[in-house]
Structures are given as structure tokens and as C-alpha cells.
N, CA and C atoms as a LAMMPS dump frame, in Angstrom:
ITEM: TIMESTEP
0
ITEM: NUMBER OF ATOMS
477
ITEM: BOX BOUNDS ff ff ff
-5.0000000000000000e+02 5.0000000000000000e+02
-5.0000000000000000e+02 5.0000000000000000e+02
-5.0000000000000000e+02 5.0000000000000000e+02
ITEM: ATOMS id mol type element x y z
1 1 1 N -450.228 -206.951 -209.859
2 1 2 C -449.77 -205.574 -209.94
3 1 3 C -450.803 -204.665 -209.275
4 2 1 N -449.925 -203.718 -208.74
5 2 2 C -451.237 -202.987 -207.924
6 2 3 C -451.802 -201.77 -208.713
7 3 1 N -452.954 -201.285 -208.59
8 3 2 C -453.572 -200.029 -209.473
9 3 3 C -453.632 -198.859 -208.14
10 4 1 N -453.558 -197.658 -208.741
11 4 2 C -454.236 -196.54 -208.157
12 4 3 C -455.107 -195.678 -209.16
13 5 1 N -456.292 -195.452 -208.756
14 5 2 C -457.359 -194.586 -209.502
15 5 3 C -457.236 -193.167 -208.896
16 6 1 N -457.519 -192.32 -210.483
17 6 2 C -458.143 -191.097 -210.414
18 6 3 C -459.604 -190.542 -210.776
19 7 1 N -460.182 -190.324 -209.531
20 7 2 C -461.425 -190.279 -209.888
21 7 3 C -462.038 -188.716 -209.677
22 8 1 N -462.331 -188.263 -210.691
23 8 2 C -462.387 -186.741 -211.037
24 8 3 C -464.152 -186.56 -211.076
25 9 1 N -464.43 -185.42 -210.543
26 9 2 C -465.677 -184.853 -209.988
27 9 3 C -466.217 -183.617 -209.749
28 10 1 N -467.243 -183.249 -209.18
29 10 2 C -467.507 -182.101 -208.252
30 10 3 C -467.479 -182.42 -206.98
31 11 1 N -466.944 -181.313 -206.215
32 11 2 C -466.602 -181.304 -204.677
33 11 3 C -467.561 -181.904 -204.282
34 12 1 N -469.062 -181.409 -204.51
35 12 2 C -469.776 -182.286 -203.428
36 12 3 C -469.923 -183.68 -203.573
37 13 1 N -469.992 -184.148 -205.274
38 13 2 C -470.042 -185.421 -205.366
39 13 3 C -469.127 -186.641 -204.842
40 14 1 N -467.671 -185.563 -204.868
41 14 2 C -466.639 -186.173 -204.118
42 14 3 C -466.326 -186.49 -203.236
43 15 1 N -466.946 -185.117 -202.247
44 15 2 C -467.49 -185.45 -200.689
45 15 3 C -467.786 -186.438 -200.229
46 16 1 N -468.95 -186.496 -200.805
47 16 2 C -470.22 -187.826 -200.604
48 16 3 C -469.461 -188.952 -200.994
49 17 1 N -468.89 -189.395 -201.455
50 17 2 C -468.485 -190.363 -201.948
51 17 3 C -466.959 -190.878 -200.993
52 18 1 N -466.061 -189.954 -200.494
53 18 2 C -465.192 -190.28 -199.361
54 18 3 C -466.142 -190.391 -198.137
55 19 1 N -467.409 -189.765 -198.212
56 19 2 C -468 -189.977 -196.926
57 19 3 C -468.627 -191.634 -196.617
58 20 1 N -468.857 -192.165 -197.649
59 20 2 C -469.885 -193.663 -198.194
60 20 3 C -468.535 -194.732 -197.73
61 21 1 N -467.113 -194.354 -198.046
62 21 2 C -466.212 -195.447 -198.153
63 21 3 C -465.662 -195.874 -196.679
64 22 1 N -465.181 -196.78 -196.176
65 22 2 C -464.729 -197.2 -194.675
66 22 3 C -463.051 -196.786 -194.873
67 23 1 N -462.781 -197.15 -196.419
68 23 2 C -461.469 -197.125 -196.336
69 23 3 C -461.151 -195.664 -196.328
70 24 1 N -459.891 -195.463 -195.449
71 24 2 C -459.414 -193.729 -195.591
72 24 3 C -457.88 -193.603 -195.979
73 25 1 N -457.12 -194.671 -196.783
74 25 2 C -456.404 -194.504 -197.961
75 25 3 C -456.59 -194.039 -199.22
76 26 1 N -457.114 -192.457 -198.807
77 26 2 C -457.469 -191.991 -199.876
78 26 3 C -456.866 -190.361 -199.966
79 27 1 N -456.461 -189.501 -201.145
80 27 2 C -456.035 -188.332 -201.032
81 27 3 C -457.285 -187.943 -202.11
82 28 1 N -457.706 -186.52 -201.416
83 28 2 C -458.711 -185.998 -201.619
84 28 3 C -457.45 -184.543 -202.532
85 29 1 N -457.9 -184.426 -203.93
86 29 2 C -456.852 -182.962 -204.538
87 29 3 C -457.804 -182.229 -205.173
88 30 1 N -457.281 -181.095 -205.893
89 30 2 C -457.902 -180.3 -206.53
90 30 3 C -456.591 -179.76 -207.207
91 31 1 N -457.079 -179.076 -208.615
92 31 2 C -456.3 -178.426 -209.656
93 31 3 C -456.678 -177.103 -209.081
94 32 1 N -455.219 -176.558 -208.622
95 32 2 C -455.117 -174.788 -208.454
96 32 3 C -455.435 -173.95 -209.427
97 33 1 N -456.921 -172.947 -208.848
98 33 2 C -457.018 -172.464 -209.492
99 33 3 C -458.374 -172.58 -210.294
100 34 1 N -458.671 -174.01 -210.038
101 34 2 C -459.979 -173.973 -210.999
102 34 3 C -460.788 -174.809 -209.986
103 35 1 N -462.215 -175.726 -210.385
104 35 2 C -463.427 -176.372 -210.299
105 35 3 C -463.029 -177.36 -210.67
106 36 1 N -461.876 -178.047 -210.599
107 36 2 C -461.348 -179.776 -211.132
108 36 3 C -461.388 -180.272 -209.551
109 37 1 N -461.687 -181.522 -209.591
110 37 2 C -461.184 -182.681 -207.911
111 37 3 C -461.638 -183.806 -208.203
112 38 1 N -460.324 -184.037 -207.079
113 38 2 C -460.304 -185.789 -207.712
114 38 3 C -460.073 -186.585 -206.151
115 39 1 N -459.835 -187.73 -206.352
116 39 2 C -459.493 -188.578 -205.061
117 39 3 C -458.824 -189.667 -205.482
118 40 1 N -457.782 -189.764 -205.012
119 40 2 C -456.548 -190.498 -205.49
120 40 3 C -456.673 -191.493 -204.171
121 41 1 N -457.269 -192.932 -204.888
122 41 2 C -457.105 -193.946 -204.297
123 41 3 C -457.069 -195.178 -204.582
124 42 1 N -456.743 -196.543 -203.46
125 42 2 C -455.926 -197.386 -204.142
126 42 3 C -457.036 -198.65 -204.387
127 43 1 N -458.261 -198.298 -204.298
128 43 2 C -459.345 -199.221 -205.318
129 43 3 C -460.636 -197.995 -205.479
130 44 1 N -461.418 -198.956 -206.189
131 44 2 C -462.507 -198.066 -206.861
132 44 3 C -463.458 -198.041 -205.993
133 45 1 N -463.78 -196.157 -205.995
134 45 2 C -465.403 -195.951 -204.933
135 45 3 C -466.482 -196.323 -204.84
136 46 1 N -466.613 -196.329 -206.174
137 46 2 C -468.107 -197.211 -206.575
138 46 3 C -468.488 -197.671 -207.554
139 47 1 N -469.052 -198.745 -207.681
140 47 2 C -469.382 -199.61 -209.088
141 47 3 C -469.789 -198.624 -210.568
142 48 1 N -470.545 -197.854 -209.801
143 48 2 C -471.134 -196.43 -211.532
144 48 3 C -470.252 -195.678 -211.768
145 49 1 N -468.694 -195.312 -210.953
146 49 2 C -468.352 -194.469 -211.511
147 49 3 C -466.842 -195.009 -212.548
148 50 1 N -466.139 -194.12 -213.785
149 50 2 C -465.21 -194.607 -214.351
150 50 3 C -463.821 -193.8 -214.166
151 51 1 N -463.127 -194.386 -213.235
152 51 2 C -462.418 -193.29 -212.585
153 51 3 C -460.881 -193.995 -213.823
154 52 1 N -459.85 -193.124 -213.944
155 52 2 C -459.053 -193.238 -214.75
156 52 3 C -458.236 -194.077 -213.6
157 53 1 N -457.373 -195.598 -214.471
158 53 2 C -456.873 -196.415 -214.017
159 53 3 C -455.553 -196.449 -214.259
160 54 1 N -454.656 -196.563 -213.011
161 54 2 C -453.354 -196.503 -213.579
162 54 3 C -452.727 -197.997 -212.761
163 55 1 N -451.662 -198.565 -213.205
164 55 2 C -450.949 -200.055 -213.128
165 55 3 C -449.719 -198.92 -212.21
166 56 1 N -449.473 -199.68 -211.296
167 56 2 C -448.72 -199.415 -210.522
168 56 3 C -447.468 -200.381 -210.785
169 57 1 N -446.315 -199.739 -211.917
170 57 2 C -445.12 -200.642 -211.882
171 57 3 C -444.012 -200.292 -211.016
172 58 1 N -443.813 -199.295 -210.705
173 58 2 C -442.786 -199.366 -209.074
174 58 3 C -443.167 -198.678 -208.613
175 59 1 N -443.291 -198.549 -207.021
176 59 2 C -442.69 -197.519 -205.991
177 59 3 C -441.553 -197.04 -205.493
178 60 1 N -441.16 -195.585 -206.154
179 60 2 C -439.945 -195.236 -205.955
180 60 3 C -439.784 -195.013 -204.603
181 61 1 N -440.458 -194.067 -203.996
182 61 2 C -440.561 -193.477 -202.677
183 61 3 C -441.795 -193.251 -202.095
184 62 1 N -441.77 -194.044 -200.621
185 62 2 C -443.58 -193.909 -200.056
186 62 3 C -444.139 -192.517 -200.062
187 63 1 N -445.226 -192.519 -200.129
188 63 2 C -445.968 -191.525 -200.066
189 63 3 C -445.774 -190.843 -198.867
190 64 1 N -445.83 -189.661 -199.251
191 64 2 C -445.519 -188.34 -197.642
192 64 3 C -446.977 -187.728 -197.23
193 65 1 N -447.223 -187.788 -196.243
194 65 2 C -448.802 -187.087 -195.852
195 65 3 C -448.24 -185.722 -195.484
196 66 1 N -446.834 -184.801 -195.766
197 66 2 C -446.517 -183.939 -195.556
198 66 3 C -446.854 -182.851 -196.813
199 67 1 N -446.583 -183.791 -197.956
200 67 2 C -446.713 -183.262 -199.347
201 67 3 C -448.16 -182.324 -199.325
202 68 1 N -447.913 -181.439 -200.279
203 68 2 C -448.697 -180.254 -200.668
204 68 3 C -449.534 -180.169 -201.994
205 69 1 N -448.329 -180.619 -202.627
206 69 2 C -448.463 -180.683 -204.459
207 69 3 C -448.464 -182.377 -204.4
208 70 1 N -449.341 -182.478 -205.698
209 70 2 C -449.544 -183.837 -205.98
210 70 3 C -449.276 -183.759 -207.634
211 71 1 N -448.305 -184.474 -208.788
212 71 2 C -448.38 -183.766 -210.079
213 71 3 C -447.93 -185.008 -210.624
214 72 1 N -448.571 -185.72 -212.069
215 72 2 C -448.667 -186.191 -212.854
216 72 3 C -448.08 -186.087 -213.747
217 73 1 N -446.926 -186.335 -214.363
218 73 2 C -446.394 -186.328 -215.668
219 73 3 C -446.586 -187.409 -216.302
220 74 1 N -447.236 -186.872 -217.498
221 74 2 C -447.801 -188.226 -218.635
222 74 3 C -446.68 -188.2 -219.49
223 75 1 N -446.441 -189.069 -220.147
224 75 2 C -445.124 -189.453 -221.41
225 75 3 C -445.464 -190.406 -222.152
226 76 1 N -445.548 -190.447 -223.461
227 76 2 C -446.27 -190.975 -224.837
228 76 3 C -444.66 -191.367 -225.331
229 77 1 N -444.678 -193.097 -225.336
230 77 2 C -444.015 -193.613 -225.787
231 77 3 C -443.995 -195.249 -225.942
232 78 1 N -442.64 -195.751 -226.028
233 78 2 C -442.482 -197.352 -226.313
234 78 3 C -442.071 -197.642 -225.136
235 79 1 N -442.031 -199.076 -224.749
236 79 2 C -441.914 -199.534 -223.89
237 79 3 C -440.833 -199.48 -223.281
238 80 1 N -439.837 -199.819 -224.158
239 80 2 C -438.148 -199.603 -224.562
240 80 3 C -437.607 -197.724 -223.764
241 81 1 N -438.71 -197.191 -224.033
242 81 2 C -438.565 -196.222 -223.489
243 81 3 C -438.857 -195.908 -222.138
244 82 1 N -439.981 -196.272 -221.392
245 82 2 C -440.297 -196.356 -220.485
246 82 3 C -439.797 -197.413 -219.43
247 83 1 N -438.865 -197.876 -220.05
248 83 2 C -438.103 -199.029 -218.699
249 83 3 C -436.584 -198.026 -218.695
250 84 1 N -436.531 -197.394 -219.759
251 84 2 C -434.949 -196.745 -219.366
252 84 3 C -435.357 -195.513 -218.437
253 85 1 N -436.964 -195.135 -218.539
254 85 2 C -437.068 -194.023 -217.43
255 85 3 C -437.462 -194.111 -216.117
256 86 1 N -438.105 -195.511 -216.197
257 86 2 C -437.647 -196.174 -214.555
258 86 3 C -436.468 -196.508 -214.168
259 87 1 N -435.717 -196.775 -214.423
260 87 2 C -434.339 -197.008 -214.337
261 87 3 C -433.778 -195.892 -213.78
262 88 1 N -433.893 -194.918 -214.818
263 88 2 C -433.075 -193.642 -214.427
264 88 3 C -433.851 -192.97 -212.967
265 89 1 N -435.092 -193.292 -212.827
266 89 2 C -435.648 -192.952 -211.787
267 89 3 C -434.956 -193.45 -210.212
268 90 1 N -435.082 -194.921 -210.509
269 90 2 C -434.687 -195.809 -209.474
270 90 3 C -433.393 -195.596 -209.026
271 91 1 N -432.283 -195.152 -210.307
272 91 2 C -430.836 -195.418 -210.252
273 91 3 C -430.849 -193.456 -209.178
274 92 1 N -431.713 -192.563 -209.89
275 92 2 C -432.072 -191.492 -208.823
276 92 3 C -432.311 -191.219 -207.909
277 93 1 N -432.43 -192.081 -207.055
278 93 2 C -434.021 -192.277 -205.82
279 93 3 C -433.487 -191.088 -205.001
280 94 1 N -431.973 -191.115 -204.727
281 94 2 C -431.482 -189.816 -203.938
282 94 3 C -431.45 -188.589 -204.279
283 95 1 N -431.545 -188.385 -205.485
284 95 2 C -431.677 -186.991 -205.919
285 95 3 C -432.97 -186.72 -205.994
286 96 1 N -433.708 -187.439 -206.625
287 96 2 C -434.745 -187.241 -206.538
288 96 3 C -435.788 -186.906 -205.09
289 97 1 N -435.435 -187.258 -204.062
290 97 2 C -435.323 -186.338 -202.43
291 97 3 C -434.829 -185.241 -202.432
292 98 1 N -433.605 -184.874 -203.011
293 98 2 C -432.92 -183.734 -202.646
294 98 3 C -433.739 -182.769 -203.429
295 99 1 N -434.192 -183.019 -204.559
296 99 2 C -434.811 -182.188 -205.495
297 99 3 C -436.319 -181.628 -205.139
298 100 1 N -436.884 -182.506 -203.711
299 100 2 C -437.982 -182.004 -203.196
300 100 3 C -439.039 -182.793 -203.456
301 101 1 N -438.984 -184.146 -204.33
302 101 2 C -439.676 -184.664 -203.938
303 101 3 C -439.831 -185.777 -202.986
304 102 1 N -441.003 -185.917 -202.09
305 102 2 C -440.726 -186.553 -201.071
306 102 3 C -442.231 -188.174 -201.173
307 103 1 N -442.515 -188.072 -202.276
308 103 2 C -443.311 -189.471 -202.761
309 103 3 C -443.544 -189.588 -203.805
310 104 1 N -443.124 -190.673 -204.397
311 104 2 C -442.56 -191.068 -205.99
312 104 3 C -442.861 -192.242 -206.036
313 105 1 N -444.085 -192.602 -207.745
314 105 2 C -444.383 -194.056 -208.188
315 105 3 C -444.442 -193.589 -209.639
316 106 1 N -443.851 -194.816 -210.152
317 106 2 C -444.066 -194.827 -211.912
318 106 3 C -445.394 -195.739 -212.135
319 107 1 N -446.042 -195.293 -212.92
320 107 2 C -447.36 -195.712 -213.366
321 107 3 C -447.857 -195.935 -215.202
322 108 1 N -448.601 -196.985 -215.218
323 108 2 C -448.473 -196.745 -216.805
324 108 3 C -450.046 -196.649 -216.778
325 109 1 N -450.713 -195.632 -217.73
326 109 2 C -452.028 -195.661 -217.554
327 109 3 C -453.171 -196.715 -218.075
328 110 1 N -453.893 -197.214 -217.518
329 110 2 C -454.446 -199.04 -217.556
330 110 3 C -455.091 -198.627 -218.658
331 111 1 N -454.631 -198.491 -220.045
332 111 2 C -455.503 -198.66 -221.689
333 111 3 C -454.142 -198.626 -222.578
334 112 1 N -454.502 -198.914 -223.438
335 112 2 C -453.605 -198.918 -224.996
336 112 3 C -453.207 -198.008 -225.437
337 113 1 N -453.172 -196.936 -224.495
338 113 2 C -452.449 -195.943 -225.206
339 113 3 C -451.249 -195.396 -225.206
340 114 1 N -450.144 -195.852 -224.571
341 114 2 C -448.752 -196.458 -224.106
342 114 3 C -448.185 -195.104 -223.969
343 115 1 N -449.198 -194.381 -222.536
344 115 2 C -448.701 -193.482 -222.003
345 115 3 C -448.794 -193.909 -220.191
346 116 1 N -446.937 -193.244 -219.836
347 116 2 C -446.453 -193.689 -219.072
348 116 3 C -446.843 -192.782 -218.06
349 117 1 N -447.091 -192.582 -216.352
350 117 2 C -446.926 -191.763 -215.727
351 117 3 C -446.417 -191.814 -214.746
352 118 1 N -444.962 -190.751 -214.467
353 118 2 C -445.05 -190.444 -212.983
354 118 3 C -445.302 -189.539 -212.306
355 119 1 N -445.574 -190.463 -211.054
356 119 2 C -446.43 -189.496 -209.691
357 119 3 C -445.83 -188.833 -208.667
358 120 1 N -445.253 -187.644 -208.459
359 120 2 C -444.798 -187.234 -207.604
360 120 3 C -445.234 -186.465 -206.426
361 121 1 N -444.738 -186.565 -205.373
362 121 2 C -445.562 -185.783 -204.547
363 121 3 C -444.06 -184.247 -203.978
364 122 1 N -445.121 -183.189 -203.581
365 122 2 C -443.852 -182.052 -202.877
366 122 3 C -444.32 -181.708 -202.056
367 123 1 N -443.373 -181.018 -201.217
368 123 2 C -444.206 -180.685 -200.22
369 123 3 C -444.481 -179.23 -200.488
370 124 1 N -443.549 -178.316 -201.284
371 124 2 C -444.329 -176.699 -201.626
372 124 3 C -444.13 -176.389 -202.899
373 125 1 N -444.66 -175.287 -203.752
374 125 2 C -444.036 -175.228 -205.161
375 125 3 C -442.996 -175.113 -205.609
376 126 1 N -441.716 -174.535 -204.583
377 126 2 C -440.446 -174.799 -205.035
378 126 3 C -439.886 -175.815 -204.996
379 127 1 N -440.071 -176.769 -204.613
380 127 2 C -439.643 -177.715 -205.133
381 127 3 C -440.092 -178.637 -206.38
382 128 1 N -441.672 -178.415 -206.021
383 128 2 C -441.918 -178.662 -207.953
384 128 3 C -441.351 -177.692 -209.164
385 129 1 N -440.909 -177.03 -208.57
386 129 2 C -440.74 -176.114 -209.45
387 129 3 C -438.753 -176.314 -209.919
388 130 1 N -438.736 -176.532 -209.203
389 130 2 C -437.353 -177.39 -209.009
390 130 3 C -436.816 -178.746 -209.882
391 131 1 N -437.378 -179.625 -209.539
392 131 2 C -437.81 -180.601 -210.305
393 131 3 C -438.077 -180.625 -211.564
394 132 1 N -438.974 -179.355 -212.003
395 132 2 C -439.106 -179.192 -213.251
396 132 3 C -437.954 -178.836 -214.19
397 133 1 N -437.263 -178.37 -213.305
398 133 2 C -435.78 -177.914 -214.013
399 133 3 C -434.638 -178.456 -214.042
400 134 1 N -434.701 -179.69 -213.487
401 134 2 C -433.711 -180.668 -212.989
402 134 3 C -433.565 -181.442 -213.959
403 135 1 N -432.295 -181.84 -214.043
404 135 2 C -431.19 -182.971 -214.914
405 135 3 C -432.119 -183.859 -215.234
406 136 1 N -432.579 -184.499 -214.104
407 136 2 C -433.263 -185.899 -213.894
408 136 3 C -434.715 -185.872 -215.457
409 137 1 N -435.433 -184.484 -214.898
410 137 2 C -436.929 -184.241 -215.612
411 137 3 C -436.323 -184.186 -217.035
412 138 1 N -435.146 -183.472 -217.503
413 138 2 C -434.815 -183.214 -218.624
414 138 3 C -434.394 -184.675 -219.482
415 139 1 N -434.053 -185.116 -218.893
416 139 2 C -433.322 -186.573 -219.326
417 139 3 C -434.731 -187.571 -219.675
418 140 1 N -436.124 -187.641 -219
419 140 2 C -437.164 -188.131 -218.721
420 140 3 C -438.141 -187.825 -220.253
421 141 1 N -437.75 -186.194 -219.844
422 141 2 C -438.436 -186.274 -221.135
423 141 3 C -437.603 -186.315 -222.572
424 142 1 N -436.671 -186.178 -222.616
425 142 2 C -435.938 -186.946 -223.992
426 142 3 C -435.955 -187.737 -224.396
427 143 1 N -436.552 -188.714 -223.476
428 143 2 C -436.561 -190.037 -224.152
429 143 3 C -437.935 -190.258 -224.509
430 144 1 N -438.752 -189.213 -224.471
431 144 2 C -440.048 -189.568 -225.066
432 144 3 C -440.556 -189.213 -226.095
433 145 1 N -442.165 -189.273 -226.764
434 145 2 C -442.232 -188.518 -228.504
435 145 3 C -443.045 -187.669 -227.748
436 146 1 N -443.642 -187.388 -226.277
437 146 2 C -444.092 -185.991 -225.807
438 146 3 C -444.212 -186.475 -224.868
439 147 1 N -444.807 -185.288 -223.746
440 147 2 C -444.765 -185.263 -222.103
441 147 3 C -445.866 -184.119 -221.921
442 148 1 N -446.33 -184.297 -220.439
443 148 2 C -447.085 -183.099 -220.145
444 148 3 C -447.536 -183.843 -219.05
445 149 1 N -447.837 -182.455 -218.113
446 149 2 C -447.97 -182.737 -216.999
447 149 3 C -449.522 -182.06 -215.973
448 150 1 N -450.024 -182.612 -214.975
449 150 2 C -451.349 -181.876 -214.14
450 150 3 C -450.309 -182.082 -212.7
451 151 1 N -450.938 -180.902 -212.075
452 151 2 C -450.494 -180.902 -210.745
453 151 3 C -451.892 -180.138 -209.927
454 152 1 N -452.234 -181.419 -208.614
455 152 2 C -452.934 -180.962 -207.829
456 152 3 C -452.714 -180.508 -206.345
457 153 1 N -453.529 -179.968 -206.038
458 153 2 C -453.007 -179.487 -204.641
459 153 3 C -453.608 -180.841 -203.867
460 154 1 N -453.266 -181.018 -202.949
461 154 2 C -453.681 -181.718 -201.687
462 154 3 C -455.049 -181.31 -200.874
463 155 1 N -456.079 -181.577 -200.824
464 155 2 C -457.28 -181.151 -199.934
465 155 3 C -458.228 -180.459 -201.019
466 156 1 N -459.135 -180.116 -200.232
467 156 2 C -459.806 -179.351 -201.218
468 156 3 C -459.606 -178.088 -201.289
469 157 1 N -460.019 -177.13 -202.02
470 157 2 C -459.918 -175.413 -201.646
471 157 3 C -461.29 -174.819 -200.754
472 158 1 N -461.062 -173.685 -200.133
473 158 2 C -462.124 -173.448 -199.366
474 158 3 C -463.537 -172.736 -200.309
475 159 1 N -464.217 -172.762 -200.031
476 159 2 C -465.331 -172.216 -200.671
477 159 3 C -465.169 -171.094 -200.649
């Protein structure tokens, strides 16, 4: 099964650290608005650091290097639950385009705490914003005992 890490920092430390790696399958984000960044990639930067691990159980839709918004919805539940919301995802894949997003993976986060996530990517806020209001999101989170979500921007912000 494949993993993708979130590895959360300060800009410069983050810098330095996409600067050290050969590989450049990596998305460099930040939380709008504040001093949060991370680098969303598909192994770990370096042996000292503990970047949050997620199990990669499907890919709905490849990743877009067009996307803007990068956003996380976590969901706290049973397992039983989390296969009927891949499902509904998968059985979606087309709406879920129309709705604006344009890169989609379900993820379960790599510890015991049997919270599920998916990863979406947009390309501007209306369409996350969209999404948020959609059939699909509403149905997603009903089937869970809670939800909540982070959304990062793509790149870093300017100084």
C-alpha cells in the first residue's frame, strides 16, 4: 500500500529540506492566513523528522499541478463506515470533477485512531467552496461520528 506524508514546519526549515531531496514529487502548501507549512510527499525527507503518515487506500483522481487549494477532510469512524464512503466516492468520480475537484485520494491516517481522510485538490475557492455544499460532502459526512477539515494553499506565501 502506498503512503503519502505530511510534514509540517517553518518555511525556512521546509525550504532547506525540499532543497537536500533529489526527488521533486513533492507539493510544497501553507494554511491561508497563518505561519503553518507543510510538504506533501510520497516518502519521508529525513530520518529526524515525524511527519504525519497517511495509507493510501485509493486513488480517485490523479493529482492536478493546476490545483490551488489542497484540503483534508478527517472523519472519525468504523471501518464499515469508511468503505461505504469510498464507494460513494468512487461510484462519484464524475461529479466529483464537475464539483471542482480536479485530484482526489482516500486516505486512512497510519495510527489507531480510525480516522479516515480525504484529499482533495481545487483549482480556486469556489469550487471548494462548492464541494462543501454538495450532495456528495453531505452524504460523507453522515455516515460518520464527526468530520473536520484543513485546507492548504499550494506554494508558499510571499514574505
Amino acid at each position: 500500500m502506498d503512503k503519502i506524508y505530511l510534514t509540517l514546519g517553518s518555511k525556512n526549515y521546509l525550504l532547506k529540506l525540499a532543497d537536500q531531496i533529489d526527488d521533486r514529487d513533492v507539493q510544497l502548501v501553507s494554511k491561508p492566513g497563518q505561519s503553518q507549512f507543510g510538504i506533501i510527499s510520497k516518502k519521508k525527507l529525513a530520518k529526524s523528522i515525524s511527519p504525519i503518515e497517511f495509507d493510501l487506500e485509493s486513488q480517485i483522481n490523479g493529482p492536478d499541478s493546476h490545483a490551488q487549494l489542497v484540503a483534508f477532510y478527517y472523519f472519525v469512524g468504523e471501518d464499515k463506515q469508511a468503505d461505504i464512503a469510498k464507494k460513494t466516492l468512487l461510484f462519484n468520480q464524475n461529479s466529483l470533477t464537475e464539483s471542482g475537484i480536479s485530484g482526489a485520494a482516500w486516505l486512512r491516517e497510519h495510527k489507531d485512531l480510525r480516522r479516515y481522510v480525504f484529499k482533495a485538490e481545487f483549482e480556486d475557492a469556489a469550487s471548494y467552496q462548492h464541494f462543501n455544499h454538495s450532495k456528495i460532502m453531505a452524504s460523507l459526512t453522515a455516515n460518520f461520528y464527526s468530520s473536520f477539515n484543513v485546507i492548504y494553499a499550494k506554494g508558499f506565501d510571499e514574505d
